[in-house]
C-alpha positions in Angstrom: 93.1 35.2 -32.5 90.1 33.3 -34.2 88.6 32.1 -37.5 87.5 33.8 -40.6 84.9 32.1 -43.2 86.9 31.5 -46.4 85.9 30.3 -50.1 85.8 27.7 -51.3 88.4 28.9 -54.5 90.0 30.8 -52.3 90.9 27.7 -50.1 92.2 25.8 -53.1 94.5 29.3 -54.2 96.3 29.8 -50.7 96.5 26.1 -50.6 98.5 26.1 -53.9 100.6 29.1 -52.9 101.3 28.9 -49.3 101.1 25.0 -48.7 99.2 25.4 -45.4 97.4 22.6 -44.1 93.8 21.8 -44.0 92.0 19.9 -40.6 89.2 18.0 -41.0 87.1 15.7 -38.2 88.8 12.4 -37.6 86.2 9.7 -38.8 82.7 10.2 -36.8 81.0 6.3 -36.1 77.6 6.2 -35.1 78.6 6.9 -31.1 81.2 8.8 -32.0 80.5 12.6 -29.8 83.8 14.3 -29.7 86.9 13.9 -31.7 90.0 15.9 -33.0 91.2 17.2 -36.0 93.1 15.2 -38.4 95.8 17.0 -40.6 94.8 16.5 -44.5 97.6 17.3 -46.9 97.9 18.4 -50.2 98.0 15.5 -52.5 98.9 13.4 -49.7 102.2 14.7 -49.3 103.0 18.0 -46.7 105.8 20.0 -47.4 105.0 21.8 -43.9 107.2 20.3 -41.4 105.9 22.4 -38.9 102.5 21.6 -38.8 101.8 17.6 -37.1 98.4 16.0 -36.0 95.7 18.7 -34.7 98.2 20.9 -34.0 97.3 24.4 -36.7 99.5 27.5 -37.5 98.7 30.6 -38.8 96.4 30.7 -41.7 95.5 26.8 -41.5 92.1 25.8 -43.1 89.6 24.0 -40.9 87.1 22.4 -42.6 83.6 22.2 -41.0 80.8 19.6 -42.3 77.1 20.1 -41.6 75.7 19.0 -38.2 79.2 19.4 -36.7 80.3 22.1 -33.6 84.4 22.7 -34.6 86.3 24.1 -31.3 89.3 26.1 -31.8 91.3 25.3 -28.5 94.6 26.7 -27.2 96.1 25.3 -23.9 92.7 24.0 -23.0 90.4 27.4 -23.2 88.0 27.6 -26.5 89.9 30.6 -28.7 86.8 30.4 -31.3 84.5 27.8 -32.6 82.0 27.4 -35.4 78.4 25.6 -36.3 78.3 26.6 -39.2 79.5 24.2 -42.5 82.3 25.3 -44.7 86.2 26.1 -44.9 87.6 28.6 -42.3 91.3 30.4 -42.2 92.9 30.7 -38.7 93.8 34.7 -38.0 95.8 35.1 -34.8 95.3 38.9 -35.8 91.7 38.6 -35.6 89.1 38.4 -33.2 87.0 35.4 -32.2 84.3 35.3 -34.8 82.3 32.7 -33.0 79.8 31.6 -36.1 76.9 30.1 -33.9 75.0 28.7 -36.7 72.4 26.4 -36.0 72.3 27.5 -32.4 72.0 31.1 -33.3 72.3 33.3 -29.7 71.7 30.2 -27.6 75.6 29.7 -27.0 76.4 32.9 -25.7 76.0 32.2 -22.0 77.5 28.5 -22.3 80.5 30.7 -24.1 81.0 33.4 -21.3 82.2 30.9 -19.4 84.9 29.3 -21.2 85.7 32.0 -24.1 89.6 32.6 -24.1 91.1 35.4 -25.7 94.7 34.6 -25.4 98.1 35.6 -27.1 99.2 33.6 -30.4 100.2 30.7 -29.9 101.6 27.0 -31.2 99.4 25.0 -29.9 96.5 25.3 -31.0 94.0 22.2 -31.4 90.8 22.0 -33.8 88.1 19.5 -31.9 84.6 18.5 -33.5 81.8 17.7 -31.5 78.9 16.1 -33.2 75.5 17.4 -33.5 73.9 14.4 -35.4 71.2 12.0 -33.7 73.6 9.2 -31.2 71.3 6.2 -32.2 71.1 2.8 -30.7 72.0 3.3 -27.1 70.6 -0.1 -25.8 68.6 -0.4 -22.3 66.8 -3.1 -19.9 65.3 -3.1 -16.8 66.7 -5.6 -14.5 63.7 -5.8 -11.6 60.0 -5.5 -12.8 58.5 -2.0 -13.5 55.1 -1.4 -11.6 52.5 0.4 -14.2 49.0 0.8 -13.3 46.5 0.0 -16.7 43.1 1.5 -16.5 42.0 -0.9 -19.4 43.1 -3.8 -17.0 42.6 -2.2 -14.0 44.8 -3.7 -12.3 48.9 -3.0 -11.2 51.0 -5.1 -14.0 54.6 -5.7 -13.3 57.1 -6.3 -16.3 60.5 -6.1 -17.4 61.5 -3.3 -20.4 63.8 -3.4 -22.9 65.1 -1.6 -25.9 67.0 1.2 -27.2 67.0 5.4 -27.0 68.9 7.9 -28.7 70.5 11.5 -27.1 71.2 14.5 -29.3 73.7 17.2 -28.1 71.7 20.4 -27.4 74.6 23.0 -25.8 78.1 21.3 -27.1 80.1 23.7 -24.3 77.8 22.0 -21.8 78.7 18.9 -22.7 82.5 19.8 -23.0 82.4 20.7 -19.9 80.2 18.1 -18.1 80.9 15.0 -20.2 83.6 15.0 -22.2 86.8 13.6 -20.0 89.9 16.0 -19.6 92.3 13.2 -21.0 90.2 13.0 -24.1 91.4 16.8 -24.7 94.8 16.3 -23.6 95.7 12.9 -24.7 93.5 14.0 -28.5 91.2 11.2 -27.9 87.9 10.3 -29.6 84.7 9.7 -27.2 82.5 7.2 -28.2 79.2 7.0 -26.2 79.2 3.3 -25.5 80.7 0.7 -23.4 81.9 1.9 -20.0 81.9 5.1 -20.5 77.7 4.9 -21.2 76.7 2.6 -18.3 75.7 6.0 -16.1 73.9 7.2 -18.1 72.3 3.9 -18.4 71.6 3.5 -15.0 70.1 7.4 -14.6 67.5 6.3 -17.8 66.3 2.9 -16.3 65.6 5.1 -12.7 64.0 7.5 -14.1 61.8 5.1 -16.8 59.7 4.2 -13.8 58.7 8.1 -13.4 58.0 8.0 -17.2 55.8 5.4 -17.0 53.8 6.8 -14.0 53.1 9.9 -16.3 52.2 7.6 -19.2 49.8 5.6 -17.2 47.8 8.9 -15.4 48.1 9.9 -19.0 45.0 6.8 -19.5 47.7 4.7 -21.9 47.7 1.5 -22.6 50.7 -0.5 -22.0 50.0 -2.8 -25.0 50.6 0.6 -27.4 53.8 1.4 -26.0 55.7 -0.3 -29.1 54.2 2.4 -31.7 54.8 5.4 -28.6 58.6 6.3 -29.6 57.5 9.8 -29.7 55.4 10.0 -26.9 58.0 7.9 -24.6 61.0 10.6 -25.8 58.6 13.4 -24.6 58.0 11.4 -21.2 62.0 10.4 -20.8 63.0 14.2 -21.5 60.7 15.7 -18.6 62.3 13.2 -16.3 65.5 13.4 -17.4 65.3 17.0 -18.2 67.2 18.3 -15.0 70.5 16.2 -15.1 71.0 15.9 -18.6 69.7 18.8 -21.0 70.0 21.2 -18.0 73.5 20.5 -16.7 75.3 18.3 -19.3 73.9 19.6 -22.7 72.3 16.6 -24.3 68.8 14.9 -24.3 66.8 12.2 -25.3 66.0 12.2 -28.9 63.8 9.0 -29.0 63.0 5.9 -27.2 61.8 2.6 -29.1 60.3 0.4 -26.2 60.4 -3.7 -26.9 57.5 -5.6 -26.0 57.4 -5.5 -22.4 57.8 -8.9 -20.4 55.0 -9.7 -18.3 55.3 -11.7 -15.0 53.2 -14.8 -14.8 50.4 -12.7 -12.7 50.3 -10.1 -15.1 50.6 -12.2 -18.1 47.7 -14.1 -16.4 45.5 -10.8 -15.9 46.4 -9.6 -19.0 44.8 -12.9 -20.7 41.7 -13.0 -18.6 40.6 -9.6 -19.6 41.1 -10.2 -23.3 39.7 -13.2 -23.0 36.8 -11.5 -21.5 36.5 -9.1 -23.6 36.3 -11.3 -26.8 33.2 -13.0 -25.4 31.5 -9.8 -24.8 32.3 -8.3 -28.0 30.8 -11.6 -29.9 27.7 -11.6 -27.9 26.7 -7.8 -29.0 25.8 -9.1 -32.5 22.2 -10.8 -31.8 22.8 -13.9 -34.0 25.9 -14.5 -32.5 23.6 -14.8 -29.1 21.2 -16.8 -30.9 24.0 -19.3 -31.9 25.3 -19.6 -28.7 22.6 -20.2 -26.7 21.4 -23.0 -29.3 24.8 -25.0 -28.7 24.6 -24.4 -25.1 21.0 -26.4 -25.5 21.9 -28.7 -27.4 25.1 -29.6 -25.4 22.7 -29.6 -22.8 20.2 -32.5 -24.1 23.1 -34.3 -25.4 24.1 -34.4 -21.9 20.9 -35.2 -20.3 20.6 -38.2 -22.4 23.7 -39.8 -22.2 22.7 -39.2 -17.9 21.5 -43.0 -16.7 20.4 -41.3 -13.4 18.7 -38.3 -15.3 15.2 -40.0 -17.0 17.2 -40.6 -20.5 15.3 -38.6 -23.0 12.2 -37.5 -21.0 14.9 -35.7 -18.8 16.8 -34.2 -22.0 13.4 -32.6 -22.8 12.6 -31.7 -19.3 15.8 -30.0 -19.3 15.5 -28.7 -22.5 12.3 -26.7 -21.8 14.3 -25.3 -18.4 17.1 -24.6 -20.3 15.0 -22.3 -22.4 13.6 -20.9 -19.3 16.9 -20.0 -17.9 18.1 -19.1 -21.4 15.8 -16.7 -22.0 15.9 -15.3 -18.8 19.8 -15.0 -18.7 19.5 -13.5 -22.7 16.7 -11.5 -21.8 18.4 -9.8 -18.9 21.5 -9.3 -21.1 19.4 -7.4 -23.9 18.1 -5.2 -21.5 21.6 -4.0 -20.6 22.3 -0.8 -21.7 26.0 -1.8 -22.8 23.9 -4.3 -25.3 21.3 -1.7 -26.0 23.9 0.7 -26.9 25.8 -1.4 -29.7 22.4 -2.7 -31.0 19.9 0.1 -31.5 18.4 -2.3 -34.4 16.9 -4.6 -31.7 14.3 -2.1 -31.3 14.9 -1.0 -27.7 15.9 2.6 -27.3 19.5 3.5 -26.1 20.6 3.1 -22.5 16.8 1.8 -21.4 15.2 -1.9 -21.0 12.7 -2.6 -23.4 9.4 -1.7 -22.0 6.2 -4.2 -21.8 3.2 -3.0 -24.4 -0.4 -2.8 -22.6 -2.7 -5.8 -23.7 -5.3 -4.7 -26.2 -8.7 -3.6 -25.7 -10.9 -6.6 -26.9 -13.3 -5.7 -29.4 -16.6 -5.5 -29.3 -19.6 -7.6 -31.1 -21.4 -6.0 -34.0 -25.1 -5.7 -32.9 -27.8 -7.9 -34.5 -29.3 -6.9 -38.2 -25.8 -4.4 -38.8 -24.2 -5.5 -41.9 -20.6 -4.7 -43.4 -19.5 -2.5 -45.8 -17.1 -3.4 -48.4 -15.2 0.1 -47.0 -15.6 -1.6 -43.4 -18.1 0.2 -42.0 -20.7 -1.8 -39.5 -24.0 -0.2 -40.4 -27.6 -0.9 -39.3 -29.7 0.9 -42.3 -29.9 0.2 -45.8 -26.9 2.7 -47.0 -23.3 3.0 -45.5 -22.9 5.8 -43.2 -19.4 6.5 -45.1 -19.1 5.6 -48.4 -23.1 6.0 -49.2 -23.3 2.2 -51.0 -26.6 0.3 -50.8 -27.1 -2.6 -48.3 -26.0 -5.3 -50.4 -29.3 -7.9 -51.4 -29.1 -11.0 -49.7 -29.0 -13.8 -52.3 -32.3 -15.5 -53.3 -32.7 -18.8 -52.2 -32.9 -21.7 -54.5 -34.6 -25.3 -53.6 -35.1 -28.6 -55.3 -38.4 -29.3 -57.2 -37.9 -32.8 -56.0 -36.6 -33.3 -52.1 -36.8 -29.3 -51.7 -33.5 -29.2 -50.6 -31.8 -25.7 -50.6 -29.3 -25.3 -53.9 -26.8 -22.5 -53.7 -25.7 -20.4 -56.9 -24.7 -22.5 -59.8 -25.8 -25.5 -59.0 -27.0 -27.6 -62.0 -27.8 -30.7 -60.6 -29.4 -31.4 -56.5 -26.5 -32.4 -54.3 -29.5 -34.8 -52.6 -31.5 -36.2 -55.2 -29.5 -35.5 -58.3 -32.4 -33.9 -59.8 -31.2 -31.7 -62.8 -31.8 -28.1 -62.2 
């Protein structure tokens, strides 16, 4: 017995002339995983007494939507099933045709171990198990997860909430491993919620701590994890990889992490070290340093001189000038640390090194007596430069008054002494 792939006319002609029934899933919500077959009749009216709810004959049409695993079953042992979309005609006279689809040869050891070849028989059930993403599985951590963050540098402990999602990766595994027996029996749907999803719960919470101990040696940043849904998938499936895509057939899909809830040290560290790290980002830019130190001075004098017992505004300025002392010093010692010489090369000290102390100058010497200087710059002692060849300049004539004889300079028309007109 099993299934052969049928047309899509040729459903709608044996239909017409045979009035066999047609199975489709049941409705699939949004946790729905396993559900039966659901007899759909021909215009809403079966004239085949015969057939009832789930249960197929010979020659039956089981339709197959996409991202769906339909089970042929037949006194619990799989006869045939298919991945694959589409319409398919039961053949008791046939083989099983198992159509893997999407899973192409993965199935075939899951399938060894349940595959029933059987005689023909009348009760035969259609199941569907679905293959889409099971969104919205919500979680929280009840006790405060430990996570070690090398930007802190320090332990932090929080609480962790949010949701995950599983996708079914070997559907006979998960027949098997998670789907109930009474669900078969009884033609039950499973939804993956409630009760029946508190294991599964518990297993992810115990195993989020190893996750984050990966995430953390990975150098991560706990303050990320909200954009990490990816990332934290990847983490939950290496933990979880052993007891749930090994032996049950499903795995986590994705995880979307809330923002974690600090305890009041942590939230306490975690403020100190941004508060910290504000400060030093503001002093890198030199004119932010400049600004700062100038309020801290003048804070400072506004201080001193409001002081009774401090000298009033002779001890403003006397603190003043060791305000600038310290000031400088402090500022000066900061400049020269390489973490400030690296983010400000345009200080003019070269990376990673304090600025280095020039050597006084060499004072210069005086030009002997009688040199004079050329207009290139040259001293010179003779009557012609020694680089550019130019004459000694004449040395003005002297000019005195015919009257007092005192000496007139160039241009003078009358005697600064006498008045005498020249």
């Amino acid at each position: 017995m099993g299934i052969i792939r049928a047309a899509l006319n040729a459903v709608k002609g044996g239909l017409a002339d045979t009035w066999l029934e047609v199975i489709e899933p049941s409705p699939l919500g949004e946790h729905t995983v396993f559900a039966p077959g659901q007899l759909i009749t021909q215009n809403g009216k079966s004239q085949n007494k015969k057939g009832s709810s789930n249960i197929v004959s010979n020659g039956s049409i089981i339709h197959v939507y996409p991202e769906q695993m339909m089970i042929l079953m037949d006194g619990g042992k799989v006869v045939d099933y298919t991945a694959e979309e589409g319409y398919f005609k039961v053949d008791n006279s046939s083989m099983p045709s198992l159509f893997n689809g999407q899973f192409g040869d993965a199935l075939k050891e899951s399938v060894k171990r349940i595959l029933y070849g059987g005689v023909p028989s009348q009760s035969q059930h259609v199941f569907y198990i679905n293959l889409k993403e099971i969104k919205n599985l919500k979680f929280g951590t009840t006790t405060p997860v430990q996570y070690y963050d090398s930007f802190y540098e320090a332990e932090l402990f929080m609480r962790l909430h949010g949701s995950y999602s599983i996708k079914i990766t070997d559907p006979f595994k998960f027949l098997q491993q998670v789907v109930p027996n009474e669900y078969i029996t009884e033609n039950r749907a499973l939804e993956f919620e409630g009760e029946f999803v508190r294991q599964y719960n518990e297993e992810f919470v115990t195993e989020l701590g190893t996750a984050f101990n990966q995430y953390s040696a990975d150098g991560n940043r706990i303050s990320f994890i909200t954009s990490k849904s990816k990332e934290m998938a990847k983490y939950m499936r290496d933990a979880l990889d052993d007891d749930w895509n090994d032996a049950r057939g499903f795995e986590v899909f994705r995880v979307s992490m809330g923002v974690p809830a600090y305890s009041d040290e942590s939230q306490k560290i975690v403020n100190e070290r941004a508060a910290m790290g504000a400060s030093v980002s503001y002093l890198r830019d030199g004119a932010n340093q400049q600004a700062y130190m100038a309020k801290n001075v003048a804070e400072g004098i506004n201080a001193a001189g409001h002081n009774e017992g401090g000298g009033g505004a002779m001890g403003a300025f006397f603190g003043m000038g060791m305000a600038q002392n310290m000031g400088g010093n402090v500022m000066g010692g900061y400049m020269q640390n390489p973490q400030y010489t690296q983010h400000n090369p345009q200080q003019g000290y070269p990376q990673q090194q304090a600025p280095q102390q020039q050597a006084p100058a060499a004072p210069q010497q005086a030009a002997p007596a009688g040199s004079w200087t050329c207009e290139c710059g040259a001293v010179n002692s003779g009557k012609f430069c020694a680089e550019c060849g130019k004459p000694k300049p004449e040395a003005p004539k002297k000019r005195f008054c015919p009257n007092c004889g005192a000496q007139l300079t160039e241009g003078q028309k009358f005697c600064p002494e006498c008045g005498t007109k020249q």
